[in-house]
LOVOSE-591990 format. One line per field, with one value per atom (N, C-alpha, C): residue in one letter; atom name; x, y, z. Coordinates in Angstrom, 1 decimal. Layout:
REM residues N
rest = (A;...)
atom = (CA;...)
xx = (X;...)
yy = (Y;...)
zz = (Z;...)
This chain:
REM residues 114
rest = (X;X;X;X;X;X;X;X;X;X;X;X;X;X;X;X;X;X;X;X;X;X;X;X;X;X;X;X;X;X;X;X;X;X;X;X;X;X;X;X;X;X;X;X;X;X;X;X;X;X;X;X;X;X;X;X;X;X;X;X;X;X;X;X;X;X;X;X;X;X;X;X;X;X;X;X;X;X;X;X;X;X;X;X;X;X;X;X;X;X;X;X;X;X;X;X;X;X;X;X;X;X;X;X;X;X;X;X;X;X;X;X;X;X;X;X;X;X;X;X;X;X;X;X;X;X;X;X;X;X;X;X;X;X;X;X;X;X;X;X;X;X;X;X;X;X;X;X;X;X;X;X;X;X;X;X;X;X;X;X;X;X;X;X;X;X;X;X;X;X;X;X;X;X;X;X;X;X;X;X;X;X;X;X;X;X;X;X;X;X;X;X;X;X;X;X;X;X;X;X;X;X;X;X;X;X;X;X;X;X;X;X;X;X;X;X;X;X;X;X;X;X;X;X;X;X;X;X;X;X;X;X;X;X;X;X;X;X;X;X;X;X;X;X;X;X;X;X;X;X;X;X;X;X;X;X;X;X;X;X;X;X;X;X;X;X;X;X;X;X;X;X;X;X;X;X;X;X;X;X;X;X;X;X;X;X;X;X;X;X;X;X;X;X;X;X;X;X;X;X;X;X;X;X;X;X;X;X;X;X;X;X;X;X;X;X;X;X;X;X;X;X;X;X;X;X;X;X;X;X;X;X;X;X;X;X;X;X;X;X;X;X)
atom = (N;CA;C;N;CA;C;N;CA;C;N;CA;C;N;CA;C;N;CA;C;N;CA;C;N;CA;C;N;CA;C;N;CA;C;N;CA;C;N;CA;C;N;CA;C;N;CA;C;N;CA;C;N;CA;C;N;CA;C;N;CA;C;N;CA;C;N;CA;C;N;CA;C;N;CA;C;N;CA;C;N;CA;C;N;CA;C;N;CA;C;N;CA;C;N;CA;C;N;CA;C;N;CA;C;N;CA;C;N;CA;C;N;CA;C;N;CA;C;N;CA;C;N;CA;C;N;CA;C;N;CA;C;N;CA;C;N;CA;C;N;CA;C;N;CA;C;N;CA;C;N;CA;C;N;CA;C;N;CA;C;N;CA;C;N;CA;C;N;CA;C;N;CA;C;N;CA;C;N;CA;C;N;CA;C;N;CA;C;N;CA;C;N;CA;C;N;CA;C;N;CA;C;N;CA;C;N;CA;C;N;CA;C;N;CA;C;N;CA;C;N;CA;C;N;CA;C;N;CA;C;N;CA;C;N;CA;C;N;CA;C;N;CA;C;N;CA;C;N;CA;C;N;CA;C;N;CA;C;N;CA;C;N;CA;C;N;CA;C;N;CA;C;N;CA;C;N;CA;C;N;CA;C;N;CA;C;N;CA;C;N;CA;C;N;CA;C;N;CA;C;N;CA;C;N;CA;C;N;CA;C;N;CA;C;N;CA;C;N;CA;C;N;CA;C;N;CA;C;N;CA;C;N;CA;C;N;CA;C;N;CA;C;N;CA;C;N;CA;C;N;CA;C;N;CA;C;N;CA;C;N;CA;C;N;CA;C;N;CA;C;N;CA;C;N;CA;C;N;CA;C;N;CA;C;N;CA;C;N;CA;C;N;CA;C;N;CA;C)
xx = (-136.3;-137.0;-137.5;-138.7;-138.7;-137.7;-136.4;-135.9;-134.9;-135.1;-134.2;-134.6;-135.9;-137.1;-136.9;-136.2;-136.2;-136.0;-136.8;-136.3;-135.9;-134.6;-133.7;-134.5;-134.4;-134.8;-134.2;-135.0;-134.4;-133.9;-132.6;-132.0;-131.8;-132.2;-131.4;-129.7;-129.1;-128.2;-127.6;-127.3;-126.4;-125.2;-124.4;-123.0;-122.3;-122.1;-121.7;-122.0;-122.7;-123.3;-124.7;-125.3;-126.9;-127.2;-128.2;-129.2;-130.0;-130.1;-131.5;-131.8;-133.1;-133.5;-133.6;-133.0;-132.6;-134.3;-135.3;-136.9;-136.9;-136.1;-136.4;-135.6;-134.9;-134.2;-135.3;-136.7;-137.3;-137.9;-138.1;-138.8;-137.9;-136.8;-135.8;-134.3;-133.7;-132.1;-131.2;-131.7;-131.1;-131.8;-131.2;-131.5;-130.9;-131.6;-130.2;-130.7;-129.6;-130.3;-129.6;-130.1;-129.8;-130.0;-129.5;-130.0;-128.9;-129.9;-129.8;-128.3;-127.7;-126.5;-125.2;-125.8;-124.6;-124.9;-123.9;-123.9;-124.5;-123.7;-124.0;-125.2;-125.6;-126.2;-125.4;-126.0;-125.7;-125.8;-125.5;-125.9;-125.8;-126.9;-126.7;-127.0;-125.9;-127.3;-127.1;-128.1;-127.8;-127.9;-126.9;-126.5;-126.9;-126.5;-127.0;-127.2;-125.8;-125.3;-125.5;-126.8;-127.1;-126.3;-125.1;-124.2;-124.4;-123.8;-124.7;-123.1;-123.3;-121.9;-122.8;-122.2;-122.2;-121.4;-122.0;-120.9;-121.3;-120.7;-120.9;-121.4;-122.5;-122.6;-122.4;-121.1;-120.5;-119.4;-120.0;-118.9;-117.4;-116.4;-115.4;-114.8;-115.4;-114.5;-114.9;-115.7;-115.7;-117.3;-117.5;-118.1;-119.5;-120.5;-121.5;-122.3;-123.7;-124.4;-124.5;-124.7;-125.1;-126.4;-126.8;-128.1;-127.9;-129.1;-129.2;-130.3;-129.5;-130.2;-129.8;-130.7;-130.4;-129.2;-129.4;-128.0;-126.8;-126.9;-125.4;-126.1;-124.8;-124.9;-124.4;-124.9;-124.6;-124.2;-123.7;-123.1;-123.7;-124.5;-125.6;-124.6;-123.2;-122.1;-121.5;-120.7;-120.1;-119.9;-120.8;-121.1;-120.5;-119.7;-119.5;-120.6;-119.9;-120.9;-119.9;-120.8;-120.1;-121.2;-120.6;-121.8;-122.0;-123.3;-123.9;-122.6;-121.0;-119.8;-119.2;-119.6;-118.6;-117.7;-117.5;-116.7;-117.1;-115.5;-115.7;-115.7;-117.5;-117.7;-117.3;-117.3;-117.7;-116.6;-115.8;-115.3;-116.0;-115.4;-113.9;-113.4;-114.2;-113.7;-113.1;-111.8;-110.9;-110.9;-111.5;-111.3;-112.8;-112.7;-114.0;-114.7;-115.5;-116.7;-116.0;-116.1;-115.6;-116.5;-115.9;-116.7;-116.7;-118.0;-118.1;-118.1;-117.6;-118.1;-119.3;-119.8;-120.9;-120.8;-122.2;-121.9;-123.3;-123.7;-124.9;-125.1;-126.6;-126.2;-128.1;-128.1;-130.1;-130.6;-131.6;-132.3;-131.9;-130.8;-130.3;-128.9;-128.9;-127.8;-127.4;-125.8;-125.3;-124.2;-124.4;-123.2;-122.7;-121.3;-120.3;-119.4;-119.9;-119.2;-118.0;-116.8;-115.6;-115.4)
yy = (13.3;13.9;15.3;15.6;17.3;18.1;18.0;19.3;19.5;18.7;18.9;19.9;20.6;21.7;22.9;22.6;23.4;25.0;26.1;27.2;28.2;29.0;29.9;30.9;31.1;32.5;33.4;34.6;35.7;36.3;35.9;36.4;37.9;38.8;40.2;39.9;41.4;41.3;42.7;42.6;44.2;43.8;44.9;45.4;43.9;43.8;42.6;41.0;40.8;39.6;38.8;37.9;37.5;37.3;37.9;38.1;36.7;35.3;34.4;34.0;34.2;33.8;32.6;32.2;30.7;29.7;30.4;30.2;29.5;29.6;29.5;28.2;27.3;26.7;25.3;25.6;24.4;23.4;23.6;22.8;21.9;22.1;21.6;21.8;21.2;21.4;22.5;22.8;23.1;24.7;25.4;26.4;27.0;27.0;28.3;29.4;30.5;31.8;32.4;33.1;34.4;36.1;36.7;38.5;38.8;39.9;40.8;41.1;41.4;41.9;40.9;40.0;39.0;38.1;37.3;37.4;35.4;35.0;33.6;33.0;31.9;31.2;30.6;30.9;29.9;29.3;27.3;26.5;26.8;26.9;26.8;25.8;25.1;24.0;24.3;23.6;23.7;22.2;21.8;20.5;20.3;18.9;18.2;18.9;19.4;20.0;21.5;21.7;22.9;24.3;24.0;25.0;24.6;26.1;25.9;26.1;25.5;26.1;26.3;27.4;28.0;27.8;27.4;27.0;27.8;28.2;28.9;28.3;27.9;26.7;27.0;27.3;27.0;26.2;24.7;23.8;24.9;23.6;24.1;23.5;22.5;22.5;23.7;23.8;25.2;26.0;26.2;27.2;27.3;26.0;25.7;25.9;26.5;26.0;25.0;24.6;23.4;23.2;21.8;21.3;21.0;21.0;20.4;18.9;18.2;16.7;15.9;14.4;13.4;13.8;14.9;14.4;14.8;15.7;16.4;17.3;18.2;18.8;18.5;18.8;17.5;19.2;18.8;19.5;18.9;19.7;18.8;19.2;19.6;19.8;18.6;18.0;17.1;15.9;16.2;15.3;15.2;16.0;16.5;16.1;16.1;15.5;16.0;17.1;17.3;17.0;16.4;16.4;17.5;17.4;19.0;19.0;18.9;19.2;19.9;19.7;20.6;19.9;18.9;17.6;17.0;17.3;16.5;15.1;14.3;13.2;12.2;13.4;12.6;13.6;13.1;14.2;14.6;14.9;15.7;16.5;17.6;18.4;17.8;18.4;17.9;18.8;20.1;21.4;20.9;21.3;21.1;22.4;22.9;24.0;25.1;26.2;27.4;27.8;27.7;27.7;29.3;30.0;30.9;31.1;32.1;32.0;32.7;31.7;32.0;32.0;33.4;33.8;33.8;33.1;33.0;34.2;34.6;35.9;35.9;35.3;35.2;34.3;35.0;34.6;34.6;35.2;35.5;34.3;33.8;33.3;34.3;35.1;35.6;34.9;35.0;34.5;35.7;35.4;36.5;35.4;35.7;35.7;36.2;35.4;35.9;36.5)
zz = (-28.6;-27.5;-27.8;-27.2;-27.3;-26.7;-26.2;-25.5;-26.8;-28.5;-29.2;-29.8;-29.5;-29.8;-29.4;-28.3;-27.4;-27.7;-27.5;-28.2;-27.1;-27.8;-27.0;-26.1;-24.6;-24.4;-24.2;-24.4;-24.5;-23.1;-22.7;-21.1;-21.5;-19.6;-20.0;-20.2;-20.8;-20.5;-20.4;-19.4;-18.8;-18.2;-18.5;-17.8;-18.4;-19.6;-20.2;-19.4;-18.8;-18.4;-18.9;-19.0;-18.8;-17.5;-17.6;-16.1;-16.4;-15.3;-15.9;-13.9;-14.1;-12.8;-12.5;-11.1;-11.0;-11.1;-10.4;-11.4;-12.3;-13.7;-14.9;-15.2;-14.3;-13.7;-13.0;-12.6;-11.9;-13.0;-14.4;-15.2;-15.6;-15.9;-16.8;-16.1;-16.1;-15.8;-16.2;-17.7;-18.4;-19.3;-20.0;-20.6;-21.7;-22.5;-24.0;-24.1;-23.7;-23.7;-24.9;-25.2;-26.6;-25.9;-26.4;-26.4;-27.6;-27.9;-29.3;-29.2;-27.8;-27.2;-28.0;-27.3;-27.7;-29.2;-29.7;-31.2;-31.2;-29.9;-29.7;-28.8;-28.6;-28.0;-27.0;-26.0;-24.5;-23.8;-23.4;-22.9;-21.7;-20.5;-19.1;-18.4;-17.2;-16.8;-15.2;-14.6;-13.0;-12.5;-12.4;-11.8;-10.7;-10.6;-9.2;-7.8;-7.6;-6.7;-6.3;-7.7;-7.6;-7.7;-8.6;-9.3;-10.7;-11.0;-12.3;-13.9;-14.6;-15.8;-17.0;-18.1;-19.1;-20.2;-20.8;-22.7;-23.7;-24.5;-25.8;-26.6;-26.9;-28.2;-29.1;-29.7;-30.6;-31.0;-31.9;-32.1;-32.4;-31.4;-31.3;-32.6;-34.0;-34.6;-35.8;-36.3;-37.5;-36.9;-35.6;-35.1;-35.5;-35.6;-36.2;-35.1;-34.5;-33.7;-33.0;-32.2;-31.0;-31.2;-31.8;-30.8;-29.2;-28.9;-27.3;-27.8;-27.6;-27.7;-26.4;-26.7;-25.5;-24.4;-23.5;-22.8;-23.3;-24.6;-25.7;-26.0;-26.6;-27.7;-28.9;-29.7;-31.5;-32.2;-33.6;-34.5;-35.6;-36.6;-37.6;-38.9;-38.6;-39.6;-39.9;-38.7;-38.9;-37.7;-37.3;-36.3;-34.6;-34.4;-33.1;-32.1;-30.7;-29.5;-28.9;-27.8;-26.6;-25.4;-23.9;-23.0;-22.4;-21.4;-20.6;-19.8;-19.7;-19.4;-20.3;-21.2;-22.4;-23.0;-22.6;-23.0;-24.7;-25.1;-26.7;-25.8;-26.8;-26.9;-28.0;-29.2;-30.5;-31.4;-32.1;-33.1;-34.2;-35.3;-35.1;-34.6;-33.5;-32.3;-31.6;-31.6;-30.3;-29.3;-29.0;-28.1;-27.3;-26.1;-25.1;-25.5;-25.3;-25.6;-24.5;-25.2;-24.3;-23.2;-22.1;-20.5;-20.5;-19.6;-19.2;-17.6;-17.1;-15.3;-15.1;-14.2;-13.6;-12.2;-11.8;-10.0;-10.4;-8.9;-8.3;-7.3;-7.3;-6.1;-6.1;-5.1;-4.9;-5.7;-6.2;-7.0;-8.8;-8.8;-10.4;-10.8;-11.5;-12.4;-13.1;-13.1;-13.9;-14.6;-16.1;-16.9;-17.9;-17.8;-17.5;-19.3;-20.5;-21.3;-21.6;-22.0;-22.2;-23.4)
């Protein structure tokens, strides 16, 4: 699919959080943001229910980037699958993807890396 294309955008980020406007949110479910700030890539999605969760994409088994493919995230190391839950699908990761909190407040999605 094209969203395996998908390229990172650049979220603000102040007072140790990402700033992404819930806006950026109507094309797609889904988002990976980056800033110069922070060292990792970050999976966002806004679910059904219209709350939204944050993962680190970084495989939890030796810390390899995330694709975002079909409905996962894949590991082009060793084959890892986690779902847009964070959930090991596929080993050899046995650790779920490190969750971040997120607060809604208007129009902004803030994600609050640990």
């Amino acid at each position: 699919s094209c969203a395996a294309g998908k390229t990172a955008v650049v979220a603000i980020f102040e007072n140790g959080s990402f700033i992404v406007p819930v806006e950026s949110f109507q094309q797609q479910s889904y988002q990976v943001i980056k800033s110069p700030q922070y060292s990792d890539a970050v999976f966002v999605i806004k679910k059904a229910d219209n709350t939204y969760k944050a993962f680190k994409m970084n495989c939890t088994h030796k810390g390899v980037t995330l694709k975002v493919g079909n409905n996962e995230l894949s590991c082009a190391a060793h084959g890892s699958k986690f779902s847009f839950e964070g959930k090991v699908t596929n080993g050899p990761a046995k650790t779920n993807l490190q969750e971040f909190e997120v607060e809604v407040t208007g129009n902004i999605v803030k994600i609050k890396p640990s």
